[in-house]
C-alpha positions as CSV (number, residue, x, y, z in Angstrom):
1,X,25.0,-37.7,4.9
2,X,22.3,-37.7,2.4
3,X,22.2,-39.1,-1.0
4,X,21.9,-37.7,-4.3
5,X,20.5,-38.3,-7.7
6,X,24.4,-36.8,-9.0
7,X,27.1,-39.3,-10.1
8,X,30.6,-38.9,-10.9
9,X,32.5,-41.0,-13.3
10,X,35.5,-42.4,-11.2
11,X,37.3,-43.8,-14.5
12,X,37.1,-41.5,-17.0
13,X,36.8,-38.0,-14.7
14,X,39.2,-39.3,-11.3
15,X,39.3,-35.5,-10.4
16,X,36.0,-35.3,-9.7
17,X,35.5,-32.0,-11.9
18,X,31.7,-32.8,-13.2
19,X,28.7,-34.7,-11.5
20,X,26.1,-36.5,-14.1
21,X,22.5,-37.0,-13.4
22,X,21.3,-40.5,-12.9
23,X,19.2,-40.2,-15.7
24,X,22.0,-38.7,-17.8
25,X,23.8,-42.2,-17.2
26,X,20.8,-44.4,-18.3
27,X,20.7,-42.7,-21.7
28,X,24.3,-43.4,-22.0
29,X,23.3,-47.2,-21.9
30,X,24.5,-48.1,-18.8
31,X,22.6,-50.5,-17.1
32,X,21.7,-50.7,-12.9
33,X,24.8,-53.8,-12.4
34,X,27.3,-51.4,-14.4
35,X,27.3,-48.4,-11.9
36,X,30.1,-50.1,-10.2
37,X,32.6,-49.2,-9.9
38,X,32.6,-46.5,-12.7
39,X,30.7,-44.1,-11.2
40,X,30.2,-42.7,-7.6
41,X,26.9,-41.7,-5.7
42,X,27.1,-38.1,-4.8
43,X,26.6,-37.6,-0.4
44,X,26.0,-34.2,0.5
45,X,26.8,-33.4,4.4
46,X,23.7,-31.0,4.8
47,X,23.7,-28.6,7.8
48,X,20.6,-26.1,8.6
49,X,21.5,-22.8,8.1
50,X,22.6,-21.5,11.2
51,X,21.2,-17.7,11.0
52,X,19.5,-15.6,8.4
53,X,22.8,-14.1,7.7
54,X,25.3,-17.0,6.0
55,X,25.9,-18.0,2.6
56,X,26.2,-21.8,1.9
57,X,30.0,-22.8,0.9
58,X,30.1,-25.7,-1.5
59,X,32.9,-28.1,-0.3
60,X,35.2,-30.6,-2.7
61,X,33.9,-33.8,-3.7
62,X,36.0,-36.5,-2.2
63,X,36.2,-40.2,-3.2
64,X,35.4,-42.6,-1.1
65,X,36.4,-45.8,-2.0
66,X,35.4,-47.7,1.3
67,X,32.1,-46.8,0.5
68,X,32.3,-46.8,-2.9
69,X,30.6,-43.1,-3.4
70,X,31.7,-39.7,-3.2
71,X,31.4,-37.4,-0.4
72,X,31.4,-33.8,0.1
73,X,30.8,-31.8,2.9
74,X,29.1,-28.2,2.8
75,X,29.6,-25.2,5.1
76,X,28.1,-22.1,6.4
77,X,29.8,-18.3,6.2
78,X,28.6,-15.5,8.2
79,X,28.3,-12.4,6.9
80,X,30.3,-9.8,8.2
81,X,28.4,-7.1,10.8
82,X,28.8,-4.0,7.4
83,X,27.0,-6.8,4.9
84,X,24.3,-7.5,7.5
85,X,23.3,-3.9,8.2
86,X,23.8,-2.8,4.5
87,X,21.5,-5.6,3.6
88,X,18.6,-4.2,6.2
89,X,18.9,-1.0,4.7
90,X,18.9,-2.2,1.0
91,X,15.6,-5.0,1.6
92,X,13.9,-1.5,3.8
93,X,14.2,0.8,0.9
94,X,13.1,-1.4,-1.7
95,X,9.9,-1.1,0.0
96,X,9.6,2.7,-0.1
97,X,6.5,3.0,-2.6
98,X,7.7,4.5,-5.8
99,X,5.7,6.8,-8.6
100,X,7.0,8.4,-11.6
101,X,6.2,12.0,-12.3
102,X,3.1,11.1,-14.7
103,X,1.6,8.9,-11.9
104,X,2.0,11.8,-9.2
105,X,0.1,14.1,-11.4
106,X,-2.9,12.0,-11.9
107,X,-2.5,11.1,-8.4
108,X,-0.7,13.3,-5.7
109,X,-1.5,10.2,-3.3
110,X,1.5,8.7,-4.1
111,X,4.0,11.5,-3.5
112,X,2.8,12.1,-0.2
113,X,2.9,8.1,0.8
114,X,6.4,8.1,-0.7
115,X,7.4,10.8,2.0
116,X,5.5,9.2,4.7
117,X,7.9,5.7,3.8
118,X,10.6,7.7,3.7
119,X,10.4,8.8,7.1
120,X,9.3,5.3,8.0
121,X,12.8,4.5,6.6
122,X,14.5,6.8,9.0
123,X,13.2,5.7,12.2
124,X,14.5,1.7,10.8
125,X,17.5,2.9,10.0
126,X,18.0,4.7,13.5
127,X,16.6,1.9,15.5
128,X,19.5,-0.2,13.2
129,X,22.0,1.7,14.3
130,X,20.8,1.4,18.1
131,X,21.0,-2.6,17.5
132,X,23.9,-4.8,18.7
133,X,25.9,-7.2,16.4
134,X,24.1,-10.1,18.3
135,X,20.9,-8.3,17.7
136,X,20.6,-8.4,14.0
137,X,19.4,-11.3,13.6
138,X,16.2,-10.8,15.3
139,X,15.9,-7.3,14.1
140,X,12.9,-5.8,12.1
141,X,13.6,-5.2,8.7
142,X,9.8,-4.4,7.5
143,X,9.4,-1.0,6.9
144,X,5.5,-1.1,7.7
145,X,6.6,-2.2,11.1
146,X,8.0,1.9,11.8
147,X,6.0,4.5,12.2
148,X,7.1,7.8,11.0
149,X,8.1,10.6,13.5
150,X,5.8,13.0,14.9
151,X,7.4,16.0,13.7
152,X,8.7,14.1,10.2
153,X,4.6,13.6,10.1
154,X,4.1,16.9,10.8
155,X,6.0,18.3,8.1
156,X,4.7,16.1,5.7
157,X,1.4,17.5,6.7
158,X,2.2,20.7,6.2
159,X,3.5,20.5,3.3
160,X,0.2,19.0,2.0
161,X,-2.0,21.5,3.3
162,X,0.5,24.5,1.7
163,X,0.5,23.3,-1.4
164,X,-3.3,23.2,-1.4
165,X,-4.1,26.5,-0.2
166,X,-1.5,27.8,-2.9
167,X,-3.9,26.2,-5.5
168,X,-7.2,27.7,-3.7
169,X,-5.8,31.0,-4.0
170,X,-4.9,30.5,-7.5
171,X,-8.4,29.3,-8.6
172,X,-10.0,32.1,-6.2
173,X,-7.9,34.7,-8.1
174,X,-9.0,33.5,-11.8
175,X,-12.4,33.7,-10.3
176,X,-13.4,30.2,-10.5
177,X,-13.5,29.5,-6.7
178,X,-11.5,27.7,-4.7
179,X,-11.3,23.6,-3.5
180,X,-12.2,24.8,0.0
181,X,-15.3,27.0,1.8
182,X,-14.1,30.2,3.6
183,X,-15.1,27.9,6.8
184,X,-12.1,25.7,5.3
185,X,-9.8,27.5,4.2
186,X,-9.6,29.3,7.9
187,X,-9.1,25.7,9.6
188,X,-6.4,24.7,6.6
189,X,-4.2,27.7,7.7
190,X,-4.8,26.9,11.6
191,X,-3.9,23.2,10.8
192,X,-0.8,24.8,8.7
193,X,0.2,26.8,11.8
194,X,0.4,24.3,14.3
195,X,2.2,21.9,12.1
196,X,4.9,24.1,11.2
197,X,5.1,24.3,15.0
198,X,5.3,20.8,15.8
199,X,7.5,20.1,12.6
200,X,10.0,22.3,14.4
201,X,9.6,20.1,17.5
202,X,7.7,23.5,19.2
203,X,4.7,21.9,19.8
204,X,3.4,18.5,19.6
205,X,0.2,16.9,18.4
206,X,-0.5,16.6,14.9
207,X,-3.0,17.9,13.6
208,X,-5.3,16.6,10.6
209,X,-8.6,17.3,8.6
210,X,-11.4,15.4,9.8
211,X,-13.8,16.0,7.0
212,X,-14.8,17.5,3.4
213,X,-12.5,18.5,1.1
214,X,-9.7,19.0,3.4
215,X,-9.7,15.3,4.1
216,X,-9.8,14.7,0.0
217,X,-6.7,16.2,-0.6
218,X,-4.8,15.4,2.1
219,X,-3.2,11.9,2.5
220,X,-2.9,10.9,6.0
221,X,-0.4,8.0,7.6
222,X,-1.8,4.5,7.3
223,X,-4.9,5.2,5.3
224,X,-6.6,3.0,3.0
225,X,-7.8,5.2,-0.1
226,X,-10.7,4.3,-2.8
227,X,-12.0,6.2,-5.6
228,X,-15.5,7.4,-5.7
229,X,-17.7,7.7,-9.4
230,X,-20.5,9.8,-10.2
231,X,-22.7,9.5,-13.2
232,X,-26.4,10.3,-14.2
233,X,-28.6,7.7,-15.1
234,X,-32.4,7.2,-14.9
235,X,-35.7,5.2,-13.9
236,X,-38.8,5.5,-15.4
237,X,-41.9,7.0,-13.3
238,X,-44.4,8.6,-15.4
239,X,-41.9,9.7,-17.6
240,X,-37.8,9.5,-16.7
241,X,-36.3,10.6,-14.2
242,X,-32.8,11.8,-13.9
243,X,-30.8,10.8,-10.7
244,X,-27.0,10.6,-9.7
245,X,-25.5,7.2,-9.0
246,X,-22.3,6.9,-6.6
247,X,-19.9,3.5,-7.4
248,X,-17.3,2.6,-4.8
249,X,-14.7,0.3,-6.5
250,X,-14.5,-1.2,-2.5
251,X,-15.0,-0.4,0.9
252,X,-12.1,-1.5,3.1
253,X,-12.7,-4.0,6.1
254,X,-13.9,-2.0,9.5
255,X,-16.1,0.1,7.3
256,X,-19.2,-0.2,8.3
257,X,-21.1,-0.1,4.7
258,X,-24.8,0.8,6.4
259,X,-23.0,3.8,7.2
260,X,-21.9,5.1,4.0
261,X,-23.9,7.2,2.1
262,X,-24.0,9.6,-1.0
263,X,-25.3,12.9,-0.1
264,X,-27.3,14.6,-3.1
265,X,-27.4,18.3,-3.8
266,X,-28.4,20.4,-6.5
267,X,-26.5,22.1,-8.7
268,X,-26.5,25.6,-6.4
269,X,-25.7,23.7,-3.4
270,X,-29.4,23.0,-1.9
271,X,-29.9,19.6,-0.4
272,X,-31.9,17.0,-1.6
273,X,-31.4,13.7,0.1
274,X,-28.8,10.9,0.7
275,X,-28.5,7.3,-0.6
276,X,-27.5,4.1,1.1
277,X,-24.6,2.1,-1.1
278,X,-25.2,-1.3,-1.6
279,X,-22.8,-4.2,-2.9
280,X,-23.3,-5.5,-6.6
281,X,-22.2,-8.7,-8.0
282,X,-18.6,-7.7,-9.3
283,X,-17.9,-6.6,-5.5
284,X,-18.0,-2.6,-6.3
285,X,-20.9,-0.2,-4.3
286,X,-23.5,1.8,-5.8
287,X,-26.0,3.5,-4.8
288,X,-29.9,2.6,-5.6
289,X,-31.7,4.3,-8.6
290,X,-35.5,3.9,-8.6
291,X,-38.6,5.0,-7.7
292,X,-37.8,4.7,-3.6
293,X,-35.7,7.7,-4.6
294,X,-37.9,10.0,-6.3
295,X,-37.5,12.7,-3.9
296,X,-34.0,13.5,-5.3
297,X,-34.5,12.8,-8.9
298,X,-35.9,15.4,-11.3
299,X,-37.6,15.3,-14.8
300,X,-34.6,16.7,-17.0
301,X,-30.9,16.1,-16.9
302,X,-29.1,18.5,-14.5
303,X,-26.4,19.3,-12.9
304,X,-25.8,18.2,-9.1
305,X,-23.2,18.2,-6.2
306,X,-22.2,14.7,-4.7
307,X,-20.3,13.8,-1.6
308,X,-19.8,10.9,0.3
309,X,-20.4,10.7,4.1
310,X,-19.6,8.3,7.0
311,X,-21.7,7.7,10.3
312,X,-23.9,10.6,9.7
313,X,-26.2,12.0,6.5
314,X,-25.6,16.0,7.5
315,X,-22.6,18.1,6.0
316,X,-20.4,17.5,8.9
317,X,-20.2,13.9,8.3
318,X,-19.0,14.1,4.2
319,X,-15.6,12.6,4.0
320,X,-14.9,14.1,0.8
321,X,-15.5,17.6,-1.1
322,X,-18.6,17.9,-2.8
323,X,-17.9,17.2,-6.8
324,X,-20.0,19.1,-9.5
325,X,-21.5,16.0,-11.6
326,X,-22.2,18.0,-15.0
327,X,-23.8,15.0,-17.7
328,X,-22.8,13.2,-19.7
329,X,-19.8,13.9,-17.9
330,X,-18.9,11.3,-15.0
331,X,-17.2,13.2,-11.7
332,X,-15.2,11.2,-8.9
333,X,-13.2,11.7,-5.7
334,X,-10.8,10.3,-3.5
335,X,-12.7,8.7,-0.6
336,X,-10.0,8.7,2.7
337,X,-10.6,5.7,4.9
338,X,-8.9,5.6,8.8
339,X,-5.2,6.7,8.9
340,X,-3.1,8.4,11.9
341,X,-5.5,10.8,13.6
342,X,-7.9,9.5,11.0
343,X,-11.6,10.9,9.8
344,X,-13.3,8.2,12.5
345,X,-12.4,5.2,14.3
346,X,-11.6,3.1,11.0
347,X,-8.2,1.4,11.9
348,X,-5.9,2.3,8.9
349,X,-4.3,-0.2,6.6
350,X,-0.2,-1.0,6.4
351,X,0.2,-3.9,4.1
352,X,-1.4,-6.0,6.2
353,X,-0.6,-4.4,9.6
354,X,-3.4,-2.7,11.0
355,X,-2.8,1.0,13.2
356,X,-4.9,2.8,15.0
């Protein structure tokens, strides 16, 4: 038994129907020597909780005169198997990311993860169903700890990738170009082929971009996703010079930051150079803007073409499409970090769990 700071008054409530703090008794004017015997020290019987799954049942205050306190003794209920496994299911789906329609259309990011949870969710709720009664205890209830389905993956990847050739070919027919190169485009509709394939469990092996802007605008399983910024800003050497810089808010851990860079074109798509990132005070990386660069900046304000590239300074390395920067304007992209079948060896993120 344990003791508690709650008192019952024995003469004026004998049933025992309200407890009163200690303190509640000193501002009555009740002194230490006149506890006794008008009121009763509460014991509480406390047991550990058996299992994850039972709810503490308050028991009934009984006097005990012998002892001159009052005792009460507490149990455990189990839940029954149903509440257990609704409970699993309920605590799983809460976890499922959620976006209103606003958000997806500033951000298609989050549609795509929300699918991606939502097949996590089926794989839990299948491996529930596999689990015993005695089981349930033990069982995993993080959604994080699933991965989803090769074919549910698939689909989800298809699905992507459809959507953004629809809106290439809409842009290509208003004659404003599309998001993608010809040389991207054709590996968008291979990718497109052989996941409708595997989605209908004909093939396996999913298959993802690795680069450019098929890699922007597809979100992959696991990622870890950071916006890239673009502005035009000068130095002064012999007059000023115009240059891009590139922000990163962050670059995720088992990034290597020596190997990011920004690669620089001109407006018409001729190179120029790249630039190293490095980290500022506030935590964010930019990129340099000073005279060690002059060989990309030039003497008027202009447009340019930015991209960001990982372990490599030549096209086949940039991560993400190449944004037209058009000042004062500022111009950004997604920047795709790791994932499932991932752009490079970068282990994706899961809320702390890390993939490969």
């Amino acid at each position: 038994m344990t003791p508690t700071n709650t008192y019952y008054d024995l003469i004026n409530d004998p049933g025992l129907t309200s407890g009163i703090q200690r303190e509640a008794i000193a501002d009555r004017g009740e002194n230490d020597t006149d506890l006794w015997p008008q009121y009763g020290q509460l014991w509480i019987d406390v047991q550990a909780r058996p299992g994850l799954y039972y709810d503490q049942v308050i028991g009934t205050p009984v006097r005990v005169d012998v002892n001159e306190r009052v005792e009460r003794t507490d149990t455990w209920a189990e839940w029954s198997e149903e509440s257990i496994r609704a409970s699993i299911k309920d605590v799983a789906y809460a976890q499922i990311r959620q976006a209103t329609n606003l958000q997806i259309s500033e951000d298609s990011t989050r549609e795509w993860l929300a699918s991606q949870d939502l097949g996590r969710y089926k794989v839990l709720t299948e491996a529930l169903a596999q689990t015993d009664y005695a089981g349930l205890d033990a069982f995993d209830g993080d959604l994080f700890s699933y991965e989803i389905t090769e074919q549910d993956y698939a689909k989800n990847l298809l699905q992507q990738e459809t959507k953004n050739l629809a809106w290439d070919s809409e842009l290509r027919e208003a004659g404003n170009g599309g998001i993608f190169s010809d040389a991207e485009r054709t590996d968008v509709q291979a990718r497109v082929t052989a996941n409708a394939r595997v989605s209908r469990g004909l093939e396996t092996g999913v298959r993802t971009p690795a680069s450019g802007a098929p890699r922007e605008w597809v979100t992959m399983d696991g990622e870890d996703v950071e916006n890239a910024s673009f502005f035009e800003v000068t130095f002064f050497w012999n007059q000023d010079q115009f240059i891009p810089r590139a922000v990163l808010d962050s670059i995720p851990a088992g990034v290597l930051p020596e190997q990011v860079f920004c690669m620089v074109y001109d407006k018409d798509n001729v190179y120029r150079s790249w630039m190293p990132f490095a980290q500022r005070a506030d935590g964010k990386w930019e990129t340099p803007s000073d005279v060690s660069y002059i060989g990309i900046a030039k003497p008027e304000s202009s447009n340019w073409r930015v991209a960001i590239s990982y372990q490599g300074t030549n096209a086949e390395s940039e991560i993400t499409s190449r944004v037209v920067l058009v000042p004062p304007n500022s111009a950004w992209s997604r920047v795709r970090w790791g994932g499932r079948n991932g752009v490079s060896e970068v282990q994706g993120r899961r809320r702390g769990r890390r993939i490969q």
